[in-house]
KEVEX-218846 format. One record per residue: residue in one letter; x, y, z of N, C-alpha, C, O in turn. Coordinates in steps of 0.05 Angstrom, whole numbers, plus 5000, padded with zeros to 4 digits. Layout:
BEGIN
A:X:Y:Z:X:Y:Z:X:Y:Z:X:Y:Z
...
//
This chain:
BEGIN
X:4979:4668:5040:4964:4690:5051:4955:4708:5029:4967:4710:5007
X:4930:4724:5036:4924:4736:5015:4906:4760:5024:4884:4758:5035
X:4918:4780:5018:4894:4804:5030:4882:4821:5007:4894:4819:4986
X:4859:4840:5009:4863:4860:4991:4861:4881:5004:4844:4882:5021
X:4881:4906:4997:4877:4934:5003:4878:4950:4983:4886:4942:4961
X:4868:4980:4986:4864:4987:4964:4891:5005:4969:4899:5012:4991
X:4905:5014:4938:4929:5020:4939:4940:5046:4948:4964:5052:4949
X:4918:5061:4955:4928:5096:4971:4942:5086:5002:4955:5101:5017
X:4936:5059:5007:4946:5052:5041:4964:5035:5038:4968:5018:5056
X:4979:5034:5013:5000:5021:5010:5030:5030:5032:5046:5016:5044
X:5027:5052:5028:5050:5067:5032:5043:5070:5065:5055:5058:5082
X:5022:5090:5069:5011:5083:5102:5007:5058:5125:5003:5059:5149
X:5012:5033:5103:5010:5010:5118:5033:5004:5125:5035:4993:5147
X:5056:5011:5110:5089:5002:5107:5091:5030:5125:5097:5024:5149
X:5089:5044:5122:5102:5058:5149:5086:5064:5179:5096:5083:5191
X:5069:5055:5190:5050:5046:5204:5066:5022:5215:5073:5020:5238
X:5073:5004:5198:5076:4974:5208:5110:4982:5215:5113:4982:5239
X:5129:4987:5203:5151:4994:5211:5158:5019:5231:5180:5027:5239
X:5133:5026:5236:5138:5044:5267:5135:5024:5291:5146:5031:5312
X:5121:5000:5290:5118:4990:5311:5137:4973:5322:5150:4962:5304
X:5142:4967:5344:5156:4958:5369:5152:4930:5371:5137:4926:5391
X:5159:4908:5359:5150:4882:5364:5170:4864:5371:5192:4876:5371
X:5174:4838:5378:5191:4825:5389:5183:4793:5367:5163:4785:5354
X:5206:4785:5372:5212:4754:5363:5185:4746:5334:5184:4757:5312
X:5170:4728:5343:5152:4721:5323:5128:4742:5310:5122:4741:5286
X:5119:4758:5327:5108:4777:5322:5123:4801:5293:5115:4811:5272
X:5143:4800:5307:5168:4817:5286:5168:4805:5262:5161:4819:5243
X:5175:4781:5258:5174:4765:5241:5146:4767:5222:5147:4777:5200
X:5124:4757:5230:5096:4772:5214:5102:4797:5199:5102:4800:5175
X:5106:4810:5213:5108:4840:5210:5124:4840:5186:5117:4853:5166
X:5150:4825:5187:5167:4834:5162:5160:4825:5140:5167:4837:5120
X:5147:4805:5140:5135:4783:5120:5116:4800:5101:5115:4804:5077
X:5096:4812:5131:5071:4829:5113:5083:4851:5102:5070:4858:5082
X:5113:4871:5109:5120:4891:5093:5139:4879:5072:5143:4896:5055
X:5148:4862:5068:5158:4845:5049:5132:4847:5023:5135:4864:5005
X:5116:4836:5024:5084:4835:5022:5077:4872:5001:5076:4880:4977
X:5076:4880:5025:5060:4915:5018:5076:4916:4991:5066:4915:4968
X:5112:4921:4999:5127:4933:4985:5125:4919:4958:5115:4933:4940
X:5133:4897:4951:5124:4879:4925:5097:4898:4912:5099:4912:4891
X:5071:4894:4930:5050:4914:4918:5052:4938:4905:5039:4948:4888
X:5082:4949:4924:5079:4982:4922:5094:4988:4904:5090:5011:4895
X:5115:4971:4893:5124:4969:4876:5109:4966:4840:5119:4980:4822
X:5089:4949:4833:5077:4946:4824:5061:4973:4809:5059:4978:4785
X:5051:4990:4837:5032:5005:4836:5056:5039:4817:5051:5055:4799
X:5074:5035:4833:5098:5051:4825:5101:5056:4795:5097:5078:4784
X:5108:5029:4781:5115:5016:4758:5082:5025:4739:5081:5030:4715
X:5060:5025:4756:5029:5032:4740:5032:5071:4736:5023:5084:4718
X:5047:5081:4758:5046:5108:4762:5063:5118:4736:5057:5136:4720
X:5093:5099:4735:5113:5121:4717:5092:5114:4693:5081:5135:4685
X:5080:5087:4678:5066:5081:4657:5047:5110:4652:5047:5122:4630
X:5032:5119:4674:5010:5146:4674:5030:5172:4664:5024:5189:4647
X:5059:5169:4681:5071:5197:4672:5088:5200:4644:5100:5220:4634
X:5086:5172:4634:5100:5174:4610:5078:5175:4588:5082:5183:4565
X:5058:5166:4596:5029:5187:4574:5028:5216:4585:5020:5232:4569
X:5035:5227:4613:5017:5256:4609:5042:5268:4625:5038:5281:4646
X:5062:5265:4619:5085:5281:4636:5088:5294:4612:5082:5285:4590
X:5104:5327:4620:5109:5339:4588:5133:5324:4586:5143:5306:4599
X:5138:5337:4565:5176:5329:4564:5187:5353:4546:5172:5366:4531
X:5216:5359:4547:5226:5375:4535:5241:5366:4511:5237:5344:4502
X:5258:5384:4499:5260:5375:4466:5288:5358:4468:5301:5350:4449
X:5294:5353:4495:5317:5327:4490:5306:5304:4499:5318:5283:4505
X:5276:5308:4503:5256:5281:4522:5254:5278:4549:5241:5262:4563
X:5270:5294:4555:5263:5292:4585:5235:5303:4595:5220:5319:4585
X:5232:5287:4621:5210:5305:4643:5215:5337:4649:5234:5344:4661
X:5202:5349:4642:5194:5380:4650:5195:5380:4683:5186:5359:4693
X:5202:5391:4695:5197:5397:4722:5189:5414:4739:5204:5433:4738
X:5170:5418:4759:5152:5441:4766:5176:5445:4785:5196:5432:4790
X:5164:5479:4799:5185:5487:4821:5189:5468:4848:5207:5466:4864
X:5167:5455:4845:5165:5438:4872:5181:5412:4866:5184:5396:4885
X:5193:5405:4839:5203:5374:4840:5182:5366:4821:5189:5365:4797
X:5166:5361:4825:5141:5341:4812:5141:5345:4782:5147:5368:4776
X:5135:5328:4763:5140:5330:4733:5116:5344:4723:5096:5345:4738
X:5115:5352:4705:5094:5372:4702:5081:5359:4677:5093:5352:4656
X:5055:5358:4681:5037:5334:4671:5021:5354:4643:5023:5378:4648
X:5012:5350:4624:4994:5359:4611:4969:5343:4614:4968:5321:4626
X:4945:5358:4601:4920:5347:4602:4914:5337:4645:4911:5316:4656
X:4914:5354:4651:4926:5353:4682:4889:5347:4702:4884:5349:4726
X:4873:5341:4682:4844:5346:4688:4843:5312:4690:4839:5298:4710
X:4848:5305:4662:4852:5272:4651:4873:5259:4676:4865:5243:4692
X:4896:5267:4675:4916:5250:4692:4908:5246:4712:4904:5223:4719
X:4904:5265:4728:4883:5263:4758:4864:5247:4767:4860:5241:4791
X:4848:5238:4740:4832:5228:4747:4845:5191:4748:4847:5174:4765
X:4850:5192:4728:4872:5159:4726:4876:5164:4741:4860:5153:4756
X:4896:5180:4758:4914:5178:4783:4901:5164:4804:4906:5142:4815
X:4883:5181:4808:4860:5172:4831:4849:5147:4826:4845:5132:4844
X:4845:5142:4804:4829:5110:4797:4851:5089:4811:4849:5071:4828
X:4874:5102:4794:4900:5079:4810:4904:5080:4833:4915:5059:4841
X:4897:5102:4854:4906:5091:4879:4879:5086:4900:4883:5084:4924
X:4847:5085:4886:4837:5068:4887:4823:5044:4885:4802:5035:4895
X:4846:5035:4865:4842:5005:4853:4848:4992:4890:4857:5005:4909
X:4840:4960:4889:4848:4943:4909:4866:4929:4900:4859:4921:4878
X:4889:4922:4907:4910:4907:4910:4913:4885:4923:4915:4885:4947
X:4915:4858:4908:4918:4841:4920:4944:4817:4929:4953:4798:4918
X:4949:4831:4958:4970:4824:4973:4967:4799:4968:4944:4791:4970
X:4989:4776:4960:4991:4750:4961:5014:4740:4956:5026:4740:4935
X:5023:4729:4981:5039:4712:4982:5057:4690:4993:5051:4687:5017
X:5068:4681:4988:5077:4654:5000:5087:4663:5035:5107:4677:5039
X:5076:4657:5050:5085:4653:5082:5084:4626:5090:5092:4604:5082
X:5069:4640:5113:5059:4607:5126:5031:4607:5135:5020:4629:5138
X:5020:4585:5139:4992:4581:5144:4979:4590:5160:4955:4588:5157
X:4993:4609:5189:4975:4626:5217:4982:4656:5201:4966:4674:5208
X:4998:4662:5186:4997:4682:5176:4985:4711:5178:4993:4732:5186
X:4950:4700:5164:4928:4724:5167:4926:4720:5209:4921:4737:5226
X:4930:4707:5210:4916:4704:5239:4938:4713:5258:4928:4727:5276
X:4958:4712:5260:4986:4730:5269:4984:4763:5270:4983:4779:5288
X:4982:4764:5231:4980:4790:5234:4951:4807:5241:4948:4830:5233
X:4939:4798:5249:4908:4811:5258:4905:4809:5281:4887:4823:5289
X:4926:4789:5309:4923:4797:5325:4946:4819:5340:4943:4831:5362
X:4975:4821:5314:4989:4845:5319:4970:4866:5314:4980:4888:5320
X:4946:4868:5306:4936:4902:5300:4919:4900:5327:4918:4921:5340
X:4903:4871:5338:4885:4874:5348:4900:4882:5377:4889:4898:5393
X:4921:4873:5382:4949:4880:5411:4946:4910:5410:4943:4923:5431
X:4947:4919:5392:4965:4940:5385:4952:4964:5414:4930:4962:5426
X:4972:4982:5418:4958:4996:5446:4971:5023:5446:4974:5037:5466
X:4982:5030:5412:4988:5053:5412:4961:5072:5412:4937:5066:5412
X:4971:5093:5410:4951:5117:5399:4955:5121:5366:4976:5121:5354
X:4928:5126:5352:4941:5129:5335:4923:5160:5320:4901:5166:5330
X:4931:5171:5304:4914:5192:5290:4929:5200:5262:4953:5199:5259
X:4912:5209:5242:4922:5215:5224:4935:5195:5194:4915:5197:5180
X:4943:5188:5188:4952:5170:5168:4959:5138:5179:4961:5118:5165
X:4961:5140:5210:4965:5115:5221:4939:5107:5227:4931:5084:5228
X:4924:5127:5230:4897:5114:5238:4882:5098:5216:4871:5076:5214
X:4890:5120:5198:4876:5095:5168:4880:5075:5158:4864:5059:5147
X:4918:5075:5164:4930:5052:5154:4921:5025:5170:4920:5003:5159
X:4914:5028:5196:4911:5019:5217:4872:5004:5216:4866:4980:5216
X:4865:5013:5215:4830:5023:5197:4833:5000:5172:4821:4979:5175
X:4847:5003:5149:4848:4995:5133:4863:4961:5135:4855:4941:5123
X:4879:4962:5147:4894:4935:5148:4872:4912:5168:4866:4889:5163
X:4864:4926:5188:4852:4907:5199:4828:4902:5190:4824:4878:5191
X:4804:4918:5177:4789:4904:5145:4798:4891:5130:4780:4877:5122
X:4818:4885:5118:4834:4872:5102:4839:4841:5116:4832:4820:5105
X:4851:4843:5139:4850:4825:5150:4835:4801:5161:4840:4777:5161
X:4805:4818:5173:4782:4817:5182:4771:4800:5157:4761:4778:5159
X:4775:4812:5135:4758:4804:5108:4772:4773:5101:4764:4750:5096
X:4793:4784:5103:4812:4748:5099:4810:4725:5111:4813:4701:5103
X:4803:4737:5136:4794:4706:5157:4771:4703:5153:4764:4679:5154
X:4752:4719:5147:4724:4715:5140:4719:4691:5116:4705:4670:5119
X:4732:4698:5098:4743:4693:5066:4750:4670:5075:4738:4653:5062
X:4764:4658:5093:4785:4636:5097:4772:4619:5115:4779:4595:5119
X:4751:4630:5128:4739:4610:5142:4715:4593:5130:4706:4571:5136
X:4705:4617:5104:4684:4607:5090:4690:4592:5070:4670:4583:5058
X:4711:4584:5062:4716:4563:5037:4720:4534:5059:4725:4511:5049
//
């Protein structure tokens, strides 16, 4: 299986998909595809500390500086931002070993789906099923 999303709905897709209510094989998709995200999100994680260890300050024993809020406190904060943003929207490409109904499982868990949704679920929700949509497309045309 193989999707692409772009990586700001990494995190919205994994918790979107782990709010929902599914049973037996359906469940099973589901874990596969957040098996899936997380590997990605991981990745994307590992691209983030790389950004904060060019523009995080650090103090004179090397450590991260830290703002009042938690967050490391970045220099050149005009520059970082902008990387930042590039990185979370680069597309990510989900791939990996399942099984062969895969894309088609999980597109008709979104297409079932009969919650309500608004707000960060709506996107994740928005975004996965393009992803999906694009894959069977992709998969029917080769």
């Amino acid at each position: 299986m193989k999707i692409n999303l772009q990586n700001s709905y990494l995190v919205p897709s994994i918790n979107f998909l782990q709010g929902i209510k599914l049973k037996g094989k359906q469940s099973r998709s589901r874990s596969k595809l957040v098996k899936l995200l997380t590997k990605s999100l991981k990745t994307l994680q590992e691209d983030e500390n790389v950004l904060l260890d060019q523009y995080g300050e650090r103090d004179d024993d090397g450590e991260f500086v830290k703002e009042e809020n938690g967050n490391i406190k970045v220099i050149k904060k005009v520059e970082w931002q902008k990387e930042h943003r590039e990185l979370l929207e680069t597309i990510a490409e989900i791939e990996g070993g399942t099984y062969v109904n895969h894309i088609d499982d999980c597109k008709k868990i979104l297409d079932d789906y009969d919650g309500e949704l608004d707000g960060a679920n709506a996107e994740a929700y928005d975004a996965l099923l393009d992803a999906f949509e694009a894959a069977k497309k992709e998969k029917e045309g080769k």
